[in-house]
C-alpha positions as CSV (number, residue, x, y, z in Angstrom):
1,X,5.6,32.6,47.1
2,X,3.9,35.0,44.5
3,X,7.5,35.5,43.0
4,X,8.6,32.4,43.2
5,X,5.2,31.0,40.9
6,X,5.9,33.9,38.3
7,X,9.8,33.0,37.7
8,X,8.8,29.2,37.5
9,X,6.4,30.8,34.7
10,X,8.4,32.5,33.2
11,X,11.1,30.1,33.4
12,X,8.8,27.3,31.0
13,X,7.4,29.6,28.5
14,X,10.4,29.5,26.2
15,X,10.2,25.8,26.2
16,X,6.5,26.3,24.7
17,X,8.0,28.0,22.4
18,X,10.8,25.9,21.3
19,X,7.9,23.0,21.2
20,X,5.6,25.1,19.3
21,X,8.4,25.9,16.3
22,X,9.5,22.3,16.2
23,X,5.9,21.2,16.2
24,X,5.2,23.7,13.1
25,X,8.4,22.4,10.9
26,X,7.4,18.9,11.3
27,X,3.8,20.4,9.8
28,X,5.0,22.0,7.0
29,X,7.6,18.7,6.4
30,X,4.8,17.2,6.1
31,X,2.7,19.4,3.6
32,X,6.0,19.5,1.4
33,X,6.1,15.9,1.2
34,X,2.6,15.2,0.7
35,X,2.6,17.9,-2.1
36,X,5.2,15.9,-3.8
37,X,3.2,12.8,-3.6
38,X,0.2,14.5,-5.2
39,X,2.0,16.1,-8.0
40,X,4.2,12.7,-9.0
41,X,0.7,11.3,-8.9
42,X,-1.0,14.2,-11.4
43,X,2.0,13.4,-14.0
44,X,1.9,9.4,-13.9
45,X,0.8,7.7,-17.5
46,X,-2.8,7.7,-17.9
47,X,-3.9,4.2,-17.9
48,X,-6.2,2.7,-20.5
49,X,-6.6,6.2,-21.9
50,X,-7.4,6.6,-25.6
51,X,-8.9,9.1,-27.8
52,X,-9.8,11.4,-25.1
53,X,-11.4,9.2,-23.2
54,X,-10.5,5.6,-20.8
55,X,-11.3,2.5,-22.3
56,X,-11.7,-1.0,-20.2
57,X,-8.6,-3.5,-19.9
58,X,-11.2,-5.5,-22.7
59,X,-11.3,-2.5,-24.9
60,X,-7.7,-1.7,-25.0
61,X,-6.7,-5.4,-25.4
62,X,-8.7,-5.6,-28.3
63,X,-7.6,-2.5,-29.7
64,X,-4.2,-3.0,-29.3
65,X,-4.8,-7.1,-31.0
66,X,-6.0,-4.9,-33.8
67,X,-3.2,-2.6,-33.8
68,X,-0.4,-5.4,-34.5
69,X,-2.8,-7.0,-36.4
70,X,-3.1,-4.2,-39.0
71,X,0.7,-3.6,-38.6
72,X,-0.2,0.4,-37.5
73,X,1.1,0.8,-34.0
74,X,3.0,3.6,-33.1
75,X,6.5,3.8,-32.4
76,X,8.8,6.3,-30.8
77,X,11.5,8.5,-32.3
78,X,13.3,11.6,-31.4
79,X,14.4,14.4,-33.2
80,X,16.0,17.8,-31.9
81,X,13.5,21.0,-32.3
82,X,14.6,24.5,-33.6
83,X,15.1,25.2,-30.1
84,X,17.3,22.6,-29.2
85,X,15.0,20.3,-27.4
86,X,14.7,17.1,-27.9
87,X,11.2,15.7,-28.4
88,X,9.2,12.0,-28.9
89,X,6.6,12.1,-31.5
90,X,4.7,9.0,-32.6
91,X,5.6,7.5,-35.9
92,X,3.2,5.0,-38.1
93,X,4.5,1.8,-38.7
94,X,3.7,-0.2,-42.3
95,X,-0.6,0.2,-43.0
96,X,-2.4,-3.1,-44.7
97,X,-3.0,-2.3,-48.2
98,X,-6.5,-1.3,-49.5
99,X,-9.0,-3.6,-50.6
100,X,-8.7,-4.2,-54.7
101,X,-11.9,-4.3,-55.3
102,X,-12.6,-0.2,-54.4
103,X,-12.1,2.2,-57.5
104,X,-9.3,4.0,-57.9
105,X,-10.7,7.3,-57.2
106,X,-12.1,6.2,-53.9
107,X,-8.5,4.6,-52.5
108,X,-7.1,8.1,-53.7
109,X,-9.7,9.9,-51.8
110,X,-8.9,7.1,-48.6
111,X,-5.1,7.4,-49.5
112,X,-5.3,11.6,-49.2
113,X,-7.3,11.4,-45.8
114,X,-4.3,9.1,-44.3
115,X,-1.7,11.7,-45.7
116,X,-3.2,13.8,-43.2
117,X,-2.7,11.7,-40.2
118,X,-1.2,12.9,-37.3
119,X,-2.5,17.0,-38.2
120,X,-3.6,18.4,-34.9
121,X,-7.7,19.0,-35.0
122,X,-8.8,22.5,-35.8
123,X,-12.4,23.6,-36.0
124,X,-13.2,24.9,-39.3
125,X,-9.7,23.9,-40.3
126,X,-8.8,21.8,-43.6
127,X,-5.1,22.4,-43.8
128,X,-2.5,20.5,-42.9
129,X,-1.8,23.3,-39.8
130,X,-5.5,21.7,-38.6
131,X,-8.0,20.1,-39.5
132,X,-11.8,18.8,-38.5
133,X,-13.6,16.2,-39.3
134,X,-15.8,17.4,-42.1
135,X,-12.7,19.6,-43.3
136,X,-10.7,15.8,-43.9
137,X,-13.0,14.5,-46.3
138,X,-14.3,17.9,-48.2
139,X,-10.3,17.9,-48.4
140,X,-9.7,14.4,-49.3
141,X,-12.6,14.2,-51.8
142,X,-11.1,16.8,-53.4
143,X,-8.3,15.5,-54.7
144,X,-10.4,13.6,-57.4
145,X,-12.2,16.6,-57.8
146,X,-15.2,15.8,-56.3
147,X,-17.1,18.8,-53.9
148,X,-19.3,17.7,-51.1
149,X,-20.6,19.7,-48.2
150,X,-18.5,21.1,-45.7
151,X,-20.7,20.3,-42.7
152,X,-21.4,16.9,-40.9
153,X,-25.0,17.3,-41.0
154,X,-25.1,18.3,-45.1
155,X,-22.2,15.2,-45.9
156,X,-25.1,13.1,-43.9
157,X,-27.4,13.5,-47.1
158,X,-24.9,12.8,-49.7
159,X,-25.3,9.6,-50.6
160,X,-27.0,6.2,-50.3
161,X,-27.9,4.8,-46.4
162,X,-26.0,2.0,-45.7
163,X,-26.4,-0.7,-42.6
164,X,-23.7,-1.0,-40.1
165,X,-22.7,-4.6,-41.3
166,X,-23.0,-3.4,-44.9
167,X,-20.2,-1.0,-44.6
168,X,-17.4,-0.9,-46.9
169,X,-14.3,0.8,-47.6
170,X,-15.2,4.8,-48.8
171,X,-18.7,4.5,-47.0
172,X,-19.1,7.8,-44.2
173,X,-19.9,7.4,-40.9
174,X,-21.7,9.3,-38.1
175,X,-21.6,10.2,-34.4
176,X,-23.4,12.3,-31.9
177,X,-22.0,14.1,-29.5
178,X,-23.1,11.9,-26.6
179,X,-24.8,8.2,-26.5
180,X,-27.9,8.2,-27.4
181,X,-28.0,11.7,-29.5
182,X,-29.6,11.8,-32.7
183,X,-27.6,15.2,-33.5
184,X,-24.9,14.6,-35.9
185,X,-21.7,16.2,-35.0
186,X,-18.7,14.1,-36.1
187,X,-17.6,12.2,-39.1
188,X,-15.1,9.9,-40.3
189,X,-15.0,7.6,-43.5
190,X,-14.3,3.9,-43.3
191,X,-10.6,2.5,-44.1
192,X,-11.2,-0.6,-43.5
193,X,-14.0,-3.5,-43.3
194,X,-13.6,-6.7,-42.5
195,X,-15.6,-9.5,-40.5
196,X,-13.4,-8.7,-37.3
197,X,-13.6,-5.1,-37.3
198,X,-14.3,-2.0,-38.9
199,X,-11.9,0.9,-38.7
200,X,-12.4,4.5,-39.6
201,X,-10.6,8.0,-40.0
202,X,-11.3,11.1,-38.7
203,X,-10.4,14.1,-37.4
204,X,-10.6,13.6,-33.1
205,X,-10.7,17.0,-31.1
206,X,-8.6,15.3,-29.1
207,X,-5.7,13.4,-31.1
208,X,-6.2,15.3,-34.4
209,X,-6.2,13.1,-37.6
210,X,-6.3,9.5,-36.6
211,X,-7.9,6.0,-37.3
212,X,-9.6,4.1,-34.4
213,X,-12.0,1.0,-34.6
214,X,-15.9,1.2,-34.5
215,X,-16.3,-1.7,-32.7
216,X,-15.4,0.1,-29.4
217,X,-18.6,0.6,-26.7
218,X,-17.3,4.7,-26.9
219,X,-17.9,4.9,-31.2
220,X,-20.6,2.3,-31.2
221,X,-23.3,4.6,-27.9
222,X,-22.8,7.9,-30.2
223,X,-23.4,6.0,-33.8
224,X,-26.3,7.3,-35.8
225,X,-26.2,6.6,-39.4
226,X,-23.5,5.7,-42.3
227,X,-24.2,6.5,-46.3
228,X,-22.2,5.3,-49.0
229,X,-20.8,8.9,-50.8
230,X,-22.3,9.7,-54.6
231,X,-19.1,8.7,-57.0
């Protein structure tokens, strides 16, 4: 009988094994497959995502009403690289005109800081291979040969104060680093100022050289001050 119980034993163990193996593939099946699922997740679009940061379905529908409003969306074109890729970059479409009431030296110093859009940000950068935000307009102000300070905090005391719904085309503007701060660590100078909206350029560490509205909950928690610049 002892004999008899061992061979039945032995006899079902390779079936344990044969149940064990198929029992791990369908596992690791299923690790591929959810591994897939995660990564096609991790490279989907990013919804509602602007300026390094995600805006609400309000936000962006207002920023995009102001987008086709000012005639500046973006468009997509290709070109080949040296390497023989192709890539999609982001291409400007027609800009409103500036106000003609501003002097001429301050839509050249606006005009230079739009020449610049689209350079990627650089800190302590003020070339068209980078740039920063106080590097756009001690390089923009330039070009009527005007010096102001290099720093956010110095270009903060260079000129008159001005009140958020006195702002005009020229006037500087800025931001703390988080809402509430009273630390000044970005600028940008106005390009536009109307009843609806205000826009602004700058230098974003996260889009480079762009324009973006101040009416926007993100702009509007880190705004400290804006001064109209000494011309």
């Amino acid at each position: 009988m002892t004999d008899s119980r061992i061979f039945e034993l032995m006899q079902k163990h390779p079936t344990k094994v044969h149940v064990s193996r198929q029992y791990s593939r369908q596992v690791a099946m299923l690790l591929l497959i959810t591994l897939a699922w995660l990564a096609s997740c991790g490279g989907a679009k990013k919804v509602n995502y602007r300026d390094g940061r995600y805006h609400s379905a309000r936000e962006m529908a207002r920023i995009k009403a102001e987008e086709r409003r000012r005639g500046g969306s973006k468009t997509k074109g290709k070109y080949a690289s040296s390497r023989g890729k192709t890539k999609i970059v982001a291409k400007r479409g027609r800009r409103r005109k500036l106000p003609a009431n501003i002097s001429r030296e301050l839509a050249t110093v606006v005009q230079t800081a739009r020449s610049y859009e689209g350079t990627p940000y650089k800190w302590g950068g003020a070339t068209r291979l980078g740039m920063d935000c106080s590097g756009l307009l001690a390089t923009s102000f330039s070009a009527i040969n005007v010096d102001i300070p290099r720093s956010s905090n110095e270009q903060a005391e260079w000129g008159t104060p001005v009140r958020p719904q006195e702002l005009q085309v020229g006037d500087l503007v800025f931001f703390g680093a988080s809402p509430g701060s009273n630390r000044i660590t970005h600028v940008g100078m106005v390009t536009e100022a109307t009843a609806e909206s205000v826009q602004f350029i700058h230098a974003s560490s996260s889009l480079g050289v762009t324009e973006n509205s101040l009416d926007t909950d993100y702009y509007l928690s880190r705004f400290i001050k804006a001064v109209r610049p000494k011309l």
